[in-house]
mmCIF file of the N, C-alpha and C atoms, coordinates in Angstrom:
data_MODEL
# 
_entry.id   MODEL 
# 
loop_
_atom_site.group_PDB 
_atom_site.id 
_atom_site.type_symbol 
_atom_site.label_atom_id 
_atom_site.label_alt_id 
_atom_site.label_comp_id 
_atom_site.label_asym_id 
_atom_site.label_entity_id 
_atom_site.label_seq_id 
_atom_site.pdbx_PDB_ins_code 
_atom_site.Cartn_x 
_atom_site.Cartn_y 
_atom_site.Cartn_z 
_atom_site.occupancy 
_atom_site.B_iso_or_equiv 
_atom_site.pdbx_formal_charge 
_atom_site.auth_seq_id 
_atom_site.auth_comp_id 
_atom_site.auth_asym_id 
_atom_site.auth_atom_id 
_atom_site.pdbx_PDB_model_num 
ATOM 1   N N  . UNK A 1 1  ? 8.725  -15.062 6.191   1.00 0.00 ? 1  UNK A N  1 
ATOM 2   C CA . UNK A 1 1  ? 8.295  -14.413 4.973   1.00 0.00 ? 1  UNK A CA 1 
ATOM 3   C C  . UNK A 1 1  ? 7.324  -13.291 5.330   1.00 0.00 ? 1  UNK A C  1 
ATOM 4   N N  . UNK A 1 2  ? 7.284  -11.880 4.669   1.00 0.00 ? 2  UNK A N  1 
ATOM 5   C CA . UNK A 1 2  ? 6.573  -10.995 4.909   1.00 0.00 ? 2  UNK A CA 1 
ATOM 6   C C  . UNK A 1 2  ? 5.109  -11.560 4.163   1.00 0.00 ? 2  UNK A C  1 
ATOM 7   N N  . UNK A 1 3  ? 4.279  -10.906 4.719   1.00 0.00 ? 3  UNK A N  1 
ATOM 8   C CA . UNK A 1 3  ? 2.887  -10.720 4.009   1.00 0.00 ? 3  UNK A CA 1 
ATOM 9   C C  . UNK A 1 3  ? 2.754  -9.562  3.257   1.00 0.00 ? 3  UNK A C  1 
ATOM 10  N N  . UNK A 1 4  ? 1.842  -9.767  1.731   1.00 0.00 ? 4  UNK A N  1 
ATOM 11  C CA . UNK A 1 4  ? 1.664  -9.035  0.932   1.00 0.00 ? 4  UNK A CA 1 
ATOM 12  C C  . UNK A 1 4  ? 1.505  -7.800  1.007   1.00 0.00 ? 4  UNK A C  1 
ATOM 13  N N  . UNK A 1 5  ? 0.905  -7.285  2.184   1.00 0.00 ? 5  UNK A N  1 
ATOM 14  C CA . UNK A 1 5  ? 0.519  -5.642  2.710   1.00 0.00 ? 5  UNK A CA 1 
ATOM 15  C C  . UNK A 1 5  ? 1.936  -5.493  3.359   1.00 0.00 ? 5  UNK A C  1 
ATOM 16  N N  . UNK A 1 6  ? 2.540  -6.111  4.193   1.00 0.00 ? 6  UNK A N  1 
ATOM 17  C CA . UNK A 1 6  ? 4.075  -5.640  4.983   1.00 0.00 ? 6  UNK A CA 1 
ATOM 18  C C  . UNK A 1 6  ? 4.810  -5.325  4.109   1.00 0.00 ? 6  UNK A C  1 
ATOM 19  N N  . UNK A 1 7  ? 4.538  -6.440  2.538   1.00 0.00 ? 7  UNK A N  1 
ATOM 20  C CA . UNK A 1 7  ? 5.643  -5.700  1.419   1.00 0.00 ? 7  UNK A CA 1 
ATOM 21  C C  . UNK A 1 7  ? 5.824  -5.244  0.747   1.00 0.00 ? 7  UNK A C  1 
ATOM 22  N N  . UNK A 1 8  ? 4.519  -4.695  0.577   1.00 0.00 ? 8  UNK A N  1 
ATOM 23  C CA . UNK A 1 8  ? 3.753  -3.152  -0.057  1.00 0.00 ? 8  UNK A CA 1 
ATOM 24  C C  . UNK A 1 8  ? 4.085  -1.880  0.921   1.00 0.00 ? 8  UNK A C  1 
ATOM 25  N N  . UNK A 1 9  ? 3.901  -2.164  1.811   1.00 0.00 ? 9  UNK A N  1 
ATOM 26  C CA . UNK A 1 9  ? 4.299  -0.854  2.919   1.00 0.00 ? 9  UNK A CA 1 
ATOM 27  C C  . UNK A 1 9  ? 5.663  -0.772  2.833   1.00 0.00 ? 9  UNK A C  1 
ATOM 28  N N  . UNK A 1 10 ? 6.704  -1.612  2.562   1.00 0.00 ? 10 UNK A N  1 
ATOM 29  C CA . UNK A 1 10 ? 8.017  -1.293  2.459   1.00 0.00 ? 10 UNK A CA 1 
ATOM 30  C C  . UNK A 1 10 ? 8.431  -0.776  1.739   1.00 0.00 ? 10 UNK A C  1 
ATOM 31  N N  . UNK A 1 11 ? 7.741  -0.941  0.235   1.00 0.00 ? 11 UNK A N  1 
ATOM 32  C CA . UNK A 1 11 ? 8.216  -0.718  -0.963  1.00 0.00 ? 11 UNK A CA 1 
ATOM 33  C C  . UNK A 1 11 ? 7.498  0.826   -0.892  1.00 0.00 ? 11 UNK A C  1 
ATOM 34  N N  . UNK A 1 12 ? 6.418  1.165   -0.614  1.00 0.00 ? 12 UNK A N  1 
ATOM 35  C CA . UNK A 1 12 ? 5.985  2.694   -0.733  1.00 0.00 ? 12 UNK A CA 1 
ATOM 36  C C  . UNK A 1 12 ? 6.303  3.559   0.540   1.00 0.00 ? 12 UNK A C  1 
ATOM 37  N N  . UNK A 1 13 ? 7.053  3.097   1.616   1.00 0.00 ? 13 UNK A N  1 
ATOM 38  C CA . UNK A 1 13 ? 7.572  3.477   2.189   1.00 0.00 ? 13 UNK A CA 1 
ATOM 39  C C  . UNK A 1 13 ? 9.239  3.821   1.655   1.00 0.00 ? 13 UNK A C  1 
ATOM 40  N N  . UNK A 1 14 ? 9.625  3.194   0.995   1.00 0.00 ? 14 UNK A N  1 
ATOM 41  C CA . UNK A 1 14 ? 11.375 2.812   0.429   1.00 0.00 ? 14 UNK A CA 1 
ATOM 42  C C  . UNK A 1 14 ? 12.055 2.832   1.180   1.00 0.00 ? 14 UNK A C  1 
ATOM 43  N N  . UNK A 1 15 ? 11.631 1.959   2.455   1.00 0.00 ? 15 UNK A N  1 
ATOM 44  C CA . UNK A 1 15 ? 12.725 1.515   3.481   1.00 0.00 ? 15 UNK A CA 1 
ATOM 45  C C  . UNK A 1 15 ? 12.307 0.285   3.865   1.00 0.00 ? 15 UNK A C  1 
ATOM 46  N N  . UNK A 1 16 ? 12.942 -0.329  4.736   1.00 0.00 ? 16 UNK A N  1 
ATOM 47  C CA . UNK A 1 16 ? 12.572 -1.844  5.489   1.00 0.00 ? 16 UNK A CA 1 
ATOM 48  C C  . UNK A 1 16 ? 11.547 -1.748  6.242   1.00 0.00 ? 16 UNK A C  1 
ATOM 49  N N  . UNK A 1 17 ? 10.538 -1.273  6.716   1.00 0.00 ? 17 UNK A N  1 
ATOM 50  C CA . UNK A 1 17 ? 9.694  -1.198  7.944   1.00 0.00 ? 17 UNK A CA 1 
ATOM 51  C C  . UNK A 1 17 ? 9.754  -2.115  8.837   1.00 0.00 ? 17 UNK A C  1 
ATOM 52  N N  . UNK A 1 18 ? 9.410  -3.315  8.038   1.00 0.00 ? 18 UNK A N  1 
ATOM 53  C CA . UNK A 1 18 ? 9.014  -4.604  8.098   1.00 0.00 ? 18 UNK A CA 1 
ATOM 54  C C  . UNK A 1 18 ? 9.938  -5.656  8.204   1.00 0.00 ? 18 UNK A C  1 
ATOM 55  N N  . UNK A 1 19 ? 10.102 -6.418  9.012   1.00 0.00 ? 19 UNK A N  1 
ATOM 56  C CA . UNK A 1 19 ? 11.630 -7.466  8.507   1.00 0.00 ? 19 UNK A CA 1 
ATOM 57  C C  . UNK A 1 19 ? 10.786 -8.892  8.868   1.00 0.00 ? 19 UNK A C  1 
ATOM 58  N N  . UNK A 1 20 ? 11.011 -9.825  7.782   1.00 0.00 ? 20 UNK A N  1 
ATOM 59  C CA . UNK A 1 20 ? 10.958 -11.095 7.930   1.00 0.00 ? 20 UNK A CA 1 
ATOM 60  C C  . UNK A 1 20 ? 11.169 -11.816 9.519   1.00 0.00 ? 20 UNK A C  1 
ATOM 61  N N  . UNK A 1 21 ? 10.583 -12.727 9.786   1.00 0.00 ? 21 UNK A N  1 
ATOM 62  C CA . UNK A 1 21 ? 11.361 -13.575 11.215  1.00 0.00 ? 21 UNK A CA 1 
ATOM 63  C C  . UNK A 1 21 ? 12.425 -14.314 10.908  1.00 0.00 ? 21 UNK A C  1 
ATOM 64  N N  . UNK A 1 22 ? 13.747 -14.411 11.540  1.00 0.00 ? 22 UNK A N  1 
ATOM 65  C CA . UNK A 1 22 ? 14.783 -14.997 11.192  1.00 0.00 ? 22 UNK A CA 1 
ATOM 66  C C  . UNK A 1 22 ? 13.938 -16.594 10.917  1.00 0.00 ? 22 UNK A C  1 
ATOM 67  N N  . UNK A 1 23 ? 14.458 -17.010 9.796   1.00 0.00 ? 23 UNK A N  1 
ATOM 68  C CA . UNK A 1 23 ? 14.801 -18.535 9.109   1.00 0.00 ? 23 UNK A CA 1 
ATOM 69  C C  . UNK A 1 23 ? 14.898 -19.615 10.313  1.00 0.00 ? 23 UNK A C  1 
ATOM 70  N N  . UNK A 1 24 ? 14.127 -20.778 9.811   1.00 0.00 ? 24 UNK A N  1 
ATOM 71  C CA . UNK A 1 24 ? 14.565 -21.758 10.834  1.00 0.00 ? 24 UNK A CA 1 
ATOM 72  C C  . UNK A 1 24 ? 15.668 -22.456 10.662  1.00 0.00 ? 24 UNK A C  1 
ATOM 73  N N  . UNK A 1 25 ? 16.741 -23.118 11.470  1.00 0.00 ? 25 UNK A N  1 
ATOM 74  C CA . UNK A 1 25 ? 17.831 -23.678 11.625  1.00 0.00 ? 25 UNK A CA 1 
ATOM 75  C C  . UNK A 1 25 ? 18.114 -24.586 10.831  1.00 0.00 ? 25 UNK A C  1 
ATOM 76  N N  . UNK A 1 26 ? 17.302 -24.871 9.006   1.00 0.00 ? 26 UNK A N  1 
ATOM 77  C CA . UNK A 1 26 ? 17.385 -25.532 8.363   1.00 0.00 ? 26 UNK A CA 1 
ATOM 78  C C  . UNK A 1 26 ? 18.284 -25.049 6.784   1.00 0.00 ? 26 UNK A C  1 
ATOM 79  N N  . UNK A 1 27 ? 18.821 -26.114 6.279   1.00 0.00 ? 27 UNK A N  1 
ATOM 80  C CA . UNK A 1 27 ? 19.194 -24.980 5.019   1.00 0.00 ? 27 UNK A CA 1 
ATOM 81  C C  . UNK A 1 27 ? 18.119 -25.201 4.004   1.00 0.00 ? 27 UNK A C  1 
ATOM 82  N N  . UNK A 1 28 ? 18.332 -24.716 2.689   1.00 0.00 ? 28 UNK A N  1 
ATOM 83  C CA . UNK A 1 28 ? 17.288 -24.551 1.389   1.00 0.00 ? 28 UNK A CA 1 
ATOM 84  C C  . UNK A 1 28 ? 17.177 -25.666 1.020   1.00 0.00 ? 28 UNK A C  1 
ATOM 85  N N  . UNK A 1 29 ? 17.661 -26.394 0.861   1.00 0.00 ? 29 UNK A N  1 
ATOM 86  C CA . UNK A 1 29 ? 17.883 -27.580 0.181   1.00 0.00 ? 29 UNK A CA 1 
ATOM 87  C C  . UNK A 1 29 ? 17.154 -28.220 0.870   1.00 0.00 ? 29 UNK A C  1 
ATOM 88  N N  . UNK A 1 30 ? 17.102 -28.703 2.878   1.00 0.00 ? 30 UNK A N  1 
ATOM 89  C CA . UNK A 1 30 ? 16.109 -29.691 3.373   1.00 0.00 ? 30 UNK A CA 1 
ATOM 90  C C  . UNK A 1 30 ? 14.377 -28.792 3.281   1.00 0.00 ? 30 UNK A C  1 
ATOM 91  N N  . UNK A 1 31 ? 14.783 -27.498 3.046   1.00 0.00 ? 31 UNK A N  1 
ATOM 92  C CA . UNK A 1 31 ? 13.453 -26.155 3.557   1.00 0.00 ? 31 UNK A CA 1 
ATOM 93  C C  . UNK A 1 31 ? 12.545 -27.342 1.982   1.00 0.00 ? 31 UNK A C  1 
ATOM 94  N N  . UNK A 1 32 ? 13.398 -27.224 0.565   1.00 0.00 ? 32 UNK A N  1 
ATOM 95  C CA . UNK A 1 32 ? 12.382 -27.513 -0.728  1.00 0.00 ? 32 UNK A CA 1 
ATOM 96  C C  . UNK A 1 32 ? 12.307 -28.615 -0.368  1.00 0.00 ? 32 UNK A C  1 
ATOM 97  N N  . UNK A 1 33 ? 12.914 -29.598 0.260   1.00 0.00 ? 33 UNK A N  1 
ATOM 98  C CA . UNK A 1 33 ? 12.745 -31.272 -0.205  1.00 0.00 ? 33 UNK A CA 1 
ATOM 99  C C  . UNK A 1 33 ? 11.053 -31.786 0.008   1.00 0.00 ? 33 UNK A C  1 
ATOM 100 N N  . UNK A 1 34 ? 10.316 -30.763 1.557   1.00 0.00 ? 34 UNK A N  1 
ATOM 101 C CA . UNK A 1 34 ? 9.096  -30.696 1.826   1.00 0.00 ? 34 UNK A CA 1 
ATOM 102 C C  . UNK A 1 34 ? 7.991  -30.612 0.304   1.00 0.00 ? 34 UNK A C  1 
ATOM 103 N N  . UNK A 1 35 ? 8.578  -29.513 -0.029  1.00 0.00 ? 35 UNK A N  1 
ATOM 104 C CA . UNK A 1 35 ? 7.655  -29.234 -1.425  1.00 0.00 ? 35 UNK A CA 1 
ATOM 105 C C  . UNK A 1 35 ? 8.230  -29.847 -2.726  1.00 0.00 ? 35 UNK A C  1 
ATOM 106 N N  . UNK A 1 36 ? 8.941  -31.043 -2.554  1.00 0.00 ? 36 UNK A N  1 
ATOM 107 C CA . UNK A 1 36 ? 9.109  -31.673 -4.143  1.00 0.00 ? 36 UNK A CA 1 
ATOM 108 C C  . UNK A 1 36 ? 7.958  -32.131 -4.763  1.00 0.00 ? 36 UNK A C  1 
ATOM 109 N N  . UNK A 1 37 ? 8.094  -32.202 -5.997  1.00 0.00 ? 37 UNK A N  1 
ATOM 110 C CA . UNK A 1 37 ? 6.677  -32.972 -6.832  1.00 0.00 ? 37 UNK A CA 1 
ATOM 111 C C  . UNK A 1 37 ? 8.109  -34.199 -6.996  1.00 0.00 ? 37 UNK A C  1 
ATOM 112 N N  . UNK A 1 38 ? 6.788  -34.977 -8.164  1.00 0.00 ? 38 UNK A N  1 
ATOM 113 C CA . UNK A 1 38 ? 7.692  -36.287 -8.462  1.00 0.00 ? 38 UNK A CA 1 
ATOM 114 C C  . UNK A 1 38 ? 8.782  -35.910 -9.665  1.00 0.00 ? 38 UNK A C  1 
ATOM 115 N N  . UNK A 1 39 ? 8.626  -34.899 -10.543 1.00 0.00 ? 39 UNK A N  1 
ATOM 116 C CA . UNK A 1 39 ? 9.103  -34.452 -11.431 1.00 0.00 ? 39 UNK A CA 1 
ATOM 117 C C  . UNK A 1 39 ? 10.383 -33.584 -11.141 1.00 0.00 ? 39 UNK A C  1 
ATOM 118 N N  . UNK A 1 40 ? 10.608 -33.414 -9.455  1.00 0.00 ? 40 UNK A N  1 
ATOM 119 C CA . UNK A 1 40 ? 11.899 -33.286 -9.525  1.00 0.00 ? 40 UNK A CA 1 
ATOM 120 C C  . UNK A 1 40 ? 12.961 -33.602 -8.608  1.00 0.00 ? 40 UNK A C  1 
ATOM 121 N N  . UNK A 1 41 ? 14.299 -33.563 -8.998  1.00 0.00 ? 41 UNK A N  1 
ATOM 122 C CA . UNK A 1 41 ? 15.096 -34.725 -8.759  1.00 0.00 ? 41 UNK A CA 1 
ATOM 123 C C  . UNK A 1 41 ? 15.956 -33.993 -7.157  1.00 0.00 ? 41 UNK A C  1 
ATOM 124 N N  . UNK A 1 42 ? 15.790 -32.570 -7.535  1.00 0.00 ? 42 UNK A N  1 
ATOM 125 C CA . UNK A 1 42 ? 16.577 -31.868 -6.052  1.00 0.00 ? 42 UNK A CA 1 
ATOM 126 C C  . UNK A 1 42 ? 16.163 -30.636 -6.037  1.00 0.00 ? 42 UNK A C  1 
ATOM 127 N N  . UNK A 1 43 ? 16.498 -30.414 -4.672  1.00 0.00 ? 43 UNK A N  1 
ATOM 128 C CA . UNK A 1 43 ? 15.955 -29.205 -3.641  1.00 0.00 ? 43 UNK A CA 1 
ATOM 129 C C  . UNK A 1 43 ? 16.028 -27.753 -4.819  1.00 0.00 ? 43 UNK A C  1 
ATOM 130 N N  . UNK A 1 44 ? 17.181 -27.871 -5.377  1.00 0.00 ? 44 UNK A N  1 
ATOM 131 C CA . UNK A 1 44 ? 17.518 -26.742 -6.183  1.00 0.00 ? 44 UNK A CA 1 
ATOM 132 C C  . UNK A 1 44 ? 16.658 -26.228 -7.527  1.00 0.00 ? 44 UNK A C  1 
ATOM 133 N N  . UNK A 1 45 ? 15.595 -27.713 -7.780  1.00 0.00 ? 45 UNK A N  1 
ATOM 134 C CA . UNK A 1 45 ? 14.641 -27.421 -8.506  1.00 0.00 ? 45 UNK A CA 1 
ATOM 135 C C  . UNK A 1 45 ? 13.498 -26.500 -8.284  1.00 0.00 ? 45 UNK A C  1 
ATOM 136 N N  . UNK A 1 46 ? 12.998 -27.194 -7.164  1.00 0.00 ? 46 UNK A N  1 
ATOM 137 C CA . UNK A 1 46 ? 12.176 -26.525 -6.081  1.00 0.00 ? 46 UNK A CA 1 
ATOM 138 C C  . UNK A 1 46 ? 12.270 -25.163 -5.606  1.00 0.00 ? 46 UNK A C  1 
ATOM 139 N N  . UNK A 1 47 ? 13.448 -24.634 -5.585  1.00 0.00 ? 47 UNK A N  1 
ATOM 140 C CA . UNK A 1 47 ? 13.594 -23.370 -5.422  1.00 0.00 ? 47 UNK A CA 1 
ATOM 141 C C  . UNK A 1 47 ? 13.893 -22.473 -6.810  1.00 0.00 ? 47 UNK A C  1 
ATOM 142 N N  . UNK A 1 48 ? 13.973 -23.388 -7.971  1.00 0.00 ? 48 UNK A N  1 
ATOM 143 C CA . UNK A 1 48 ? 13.727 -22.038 -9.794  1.00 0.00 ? 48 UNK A CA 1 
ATOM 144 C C  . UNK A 1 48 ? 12.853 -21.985 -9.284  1.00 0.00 ? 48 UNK A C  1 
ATOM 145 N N  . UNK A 1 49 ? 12.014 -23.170 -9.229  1.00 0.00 ? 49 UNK A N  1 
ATOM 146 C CA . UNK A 1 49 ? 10.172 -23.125 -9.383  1.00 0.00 ? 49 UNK A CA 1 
ATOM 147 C C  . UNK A 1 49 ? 9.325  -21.744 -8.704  1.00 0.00 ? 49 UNK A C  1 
ATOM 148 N N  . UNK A 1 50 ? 10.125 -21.790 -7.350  1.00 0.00 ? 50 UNK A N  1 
ATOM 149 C CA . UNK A 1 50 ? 9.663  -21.213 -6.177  1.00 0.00 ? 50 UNK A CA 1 
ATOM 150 C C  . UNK A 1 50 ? 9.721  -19.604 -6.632  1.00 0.00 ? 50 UNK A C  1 
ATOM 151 N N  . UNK A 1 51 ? 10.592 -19.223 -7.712  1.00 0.00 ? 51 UNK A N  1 
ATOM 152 C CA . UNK A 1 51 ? 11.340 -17.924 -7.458  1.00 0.00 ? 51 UNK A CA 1 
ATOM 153 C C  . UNK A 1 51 ? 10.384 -17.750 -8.607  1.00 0.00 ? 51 UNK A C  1 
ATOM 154 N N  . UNK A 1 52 ? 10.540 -18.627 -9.986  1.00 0.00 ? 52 UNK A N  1 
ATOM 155 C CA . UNK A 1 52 ? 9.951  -17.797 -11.500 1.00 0.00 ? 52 UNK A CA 1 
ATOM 156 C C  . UNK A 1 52 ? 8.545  -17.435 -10.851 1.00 0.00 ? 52 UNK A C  1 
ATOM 157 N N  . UNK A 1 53 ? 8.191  -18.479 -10.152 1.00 0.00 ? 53 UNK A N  1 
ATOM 158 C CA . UNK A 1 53 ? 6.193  -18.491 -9.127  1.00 0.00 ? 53 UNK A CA 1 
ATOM 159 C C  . UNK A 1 53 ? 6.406  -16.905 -8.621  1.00 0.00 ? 53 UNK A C  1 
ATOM 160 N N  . UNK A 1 54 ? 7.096  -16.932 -7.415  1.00 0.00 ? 54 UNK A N  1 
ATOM 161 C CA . UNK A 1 54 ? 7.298  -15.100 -7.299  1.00 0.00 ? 54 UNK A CA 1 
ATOM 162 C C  . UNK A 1 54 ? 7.407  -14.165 -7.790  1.00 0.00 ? 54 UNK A C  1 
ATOM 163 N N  . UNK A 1 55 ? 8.354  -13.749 -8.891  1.00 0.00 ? 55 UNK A N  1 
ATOM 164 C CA . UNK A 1 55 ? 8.360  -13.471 -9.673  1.00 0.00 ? 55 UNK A CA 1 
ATOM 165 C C  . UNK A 1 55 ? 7.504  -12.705 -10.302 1.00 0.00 ? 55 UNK A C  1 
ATOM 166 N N  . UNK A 1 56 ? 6.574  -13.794 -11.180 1.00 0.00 ? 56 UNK A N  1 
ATOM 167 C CA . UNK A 1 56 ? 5.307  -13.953 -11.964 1.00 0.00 ? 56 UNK A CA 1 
ATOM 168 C C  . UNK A 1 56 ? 4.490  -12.812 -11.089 1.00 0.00 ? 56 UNK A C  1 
ATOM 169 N N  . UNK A 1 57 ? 4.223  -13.422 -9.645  1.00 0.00 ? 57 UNK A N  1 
ATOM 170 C CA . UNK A 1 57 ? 3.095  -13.000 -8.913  1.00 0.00 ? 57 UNK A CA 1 
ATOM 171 C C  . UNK A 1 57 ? 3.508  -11.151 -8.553  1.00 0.00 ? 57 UNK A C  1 
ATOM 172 N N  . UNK A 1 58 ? 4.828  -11.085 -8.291  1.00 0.00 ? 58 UNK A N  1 
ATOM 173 C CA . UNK A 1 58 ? 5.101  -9.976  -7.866  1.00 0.00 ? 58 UNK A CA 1 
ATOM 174 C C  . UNK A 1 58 ? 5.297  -9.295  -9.258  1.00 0.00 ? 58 UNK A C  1 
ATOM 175 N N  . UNK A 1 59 ? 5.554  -9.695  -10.435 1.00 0.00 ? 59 UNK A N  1 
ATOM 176 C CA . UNK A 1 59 ? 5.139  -8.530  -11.261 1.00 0.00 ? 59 UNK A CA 1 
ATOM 177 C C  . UNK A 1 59 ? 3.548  -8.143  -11.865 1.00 0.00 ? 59 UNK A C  1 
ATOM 178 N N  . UNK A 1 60 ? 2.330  -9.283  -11.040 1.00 0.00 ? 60 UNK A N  1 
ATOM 179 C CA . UNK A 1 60 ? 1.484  -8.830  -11.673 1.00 0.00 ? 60 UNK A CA 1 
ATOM 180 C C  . UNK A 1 60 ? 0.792  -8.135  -10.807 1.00 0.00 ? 60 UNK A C  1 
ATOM 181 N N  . UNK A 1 61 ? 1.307  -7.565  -9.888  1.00 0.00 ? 61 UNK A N  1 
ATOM 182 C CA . UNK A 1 61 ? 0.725  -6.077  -8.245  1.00 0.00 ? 61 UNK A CA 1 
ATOM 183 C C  . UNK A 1 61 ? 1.012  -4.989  -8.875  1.00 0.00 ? 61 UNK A C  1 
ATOM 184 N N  . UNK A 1 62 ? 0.144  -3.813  -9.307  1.00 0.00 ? 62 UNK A N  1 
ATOM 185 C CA . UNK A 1 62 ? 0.500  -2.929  -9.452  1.00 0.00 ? 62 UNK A CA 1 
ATOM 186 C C  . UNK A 1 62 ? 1.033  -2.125  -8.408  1.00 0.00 ? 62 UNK A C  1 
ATOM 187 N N  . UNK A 1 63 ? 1.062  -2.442  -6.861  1.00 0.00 ? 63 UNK A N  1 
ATOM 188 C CA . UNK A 1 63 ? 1.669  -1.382  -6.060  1.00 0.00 ? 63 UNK A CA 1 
ATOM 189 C C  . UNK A 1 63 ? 3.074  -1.685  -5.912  1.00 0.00 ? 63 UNK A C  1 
ATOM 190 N N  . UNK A 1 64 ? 3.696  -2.506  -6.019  1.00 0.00 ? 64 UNK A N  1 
ATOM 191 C CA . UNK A 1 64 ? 4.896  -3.296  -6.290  1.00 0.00 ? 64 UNK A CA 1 
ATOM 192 C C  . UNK A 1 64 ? 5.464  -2.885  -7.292  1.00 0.00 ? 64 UNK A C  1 
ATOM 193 N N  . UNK A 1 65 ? 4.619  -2.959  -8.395  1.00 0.00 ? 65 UNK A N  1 
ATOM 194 C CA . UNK A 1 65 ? 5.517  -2.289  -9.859  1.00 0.00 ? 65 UNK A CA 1 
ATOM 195 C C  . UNK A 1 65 ? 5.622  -1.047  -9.687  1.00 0.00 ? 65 UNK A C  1 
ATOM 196 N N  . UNK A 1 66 ? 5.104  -0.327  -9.301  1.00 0.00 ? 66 UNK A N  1 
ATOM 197 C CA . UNK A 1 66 ? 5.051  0.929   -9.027  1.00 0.00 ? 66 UNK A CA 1 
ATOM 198 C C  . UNK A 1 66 ? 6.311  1.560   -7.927  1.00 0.00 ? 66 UNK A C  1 
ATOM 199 N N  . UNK A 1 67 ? 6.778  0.807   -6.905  1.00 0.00 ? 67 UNK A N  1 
ATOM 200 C CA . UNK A 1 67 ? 7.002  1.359   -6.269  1.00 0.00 ? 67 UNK A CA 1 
ATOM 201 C C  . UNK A 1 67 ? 8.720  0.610   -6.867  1.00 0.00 ? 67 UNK A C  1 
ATOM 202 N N  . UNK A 1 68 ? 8.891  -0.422  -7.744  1.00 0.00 ? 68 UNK A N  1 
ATOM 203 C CA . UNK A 1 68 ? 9.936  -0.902  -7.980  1.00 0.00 ? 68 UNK A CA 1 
ATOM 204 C C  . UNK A 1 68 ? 10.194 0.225   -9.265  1.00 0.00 ? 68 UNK A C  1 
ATOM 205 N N  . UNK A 1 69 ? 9.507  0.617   -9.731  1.00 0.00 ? 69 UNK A N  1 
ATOM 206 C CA . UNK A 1 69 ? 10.053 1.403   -10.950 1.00 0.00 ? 69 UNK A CA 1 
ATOM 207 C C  . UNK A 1 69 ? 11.032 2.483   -10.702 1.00 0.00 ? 69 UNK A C  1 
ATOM 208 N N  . UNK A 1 70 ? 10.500 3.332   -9.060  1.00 0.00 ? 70 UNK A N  1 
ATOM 209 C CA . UNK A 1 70 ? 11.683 4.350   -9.115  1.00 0.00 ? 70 UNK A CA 1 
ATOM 210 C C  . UNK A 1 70 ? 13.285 4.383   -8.735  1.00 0.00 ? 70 UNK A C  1 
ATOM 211 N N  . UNK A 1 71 ? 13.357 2.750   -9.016  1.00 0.00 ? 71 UNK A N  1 
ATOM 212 C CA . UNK A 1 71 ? 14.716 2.403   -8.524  1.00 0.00 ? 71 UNK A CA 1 
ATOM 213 C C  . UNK A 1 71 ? 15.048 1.877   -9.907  1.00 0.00 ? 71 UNK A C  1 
ATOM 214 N N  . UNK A 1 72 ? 14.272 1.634   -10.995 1.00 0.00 ? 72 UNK A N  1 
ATOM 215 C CA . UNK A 1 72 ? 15.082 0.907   -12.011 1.00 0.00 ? 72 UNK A CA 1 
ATOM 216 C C  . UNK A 1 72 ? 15.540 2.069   -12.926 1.00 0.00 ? 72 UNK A C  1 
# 
């Protein structure tokens, strides 16, 4: 996963600069089972959760919104 400044520099750059480290040899499903609460029943929960959470956070950066606007 990038860090918040690597994915600010990408986005006001408008290219990749930056690339994630390849994924470990696991799929999504065993990656959420780590972060279940009791309230849910599978991996696939864990990952809405994970995304609306992003989401949320990445629309409330103004350098992010900013730099996503000249593509919408």
């Amino acid at each position: 996963m990038l860090g918040p400044l690597h994915l600010v520099e990408n986005i006001q750059e408008d290219k990749q600069q930056h690339k994630p480290p390849q994924p470990l040899n696991i799929g999504p499903n065993e990656m959420a089972k780590e972060y279940m609460r009791s309230d849910q029943r599978e991996g696939i929960d864990v990952i809405k959760d994970m995304c609306v959470y992003t989401a949320i956070e990445l629309a409330a950066q103004p350098d992010i919104r900013r730099g996503l606007k000249k593509h919408i």
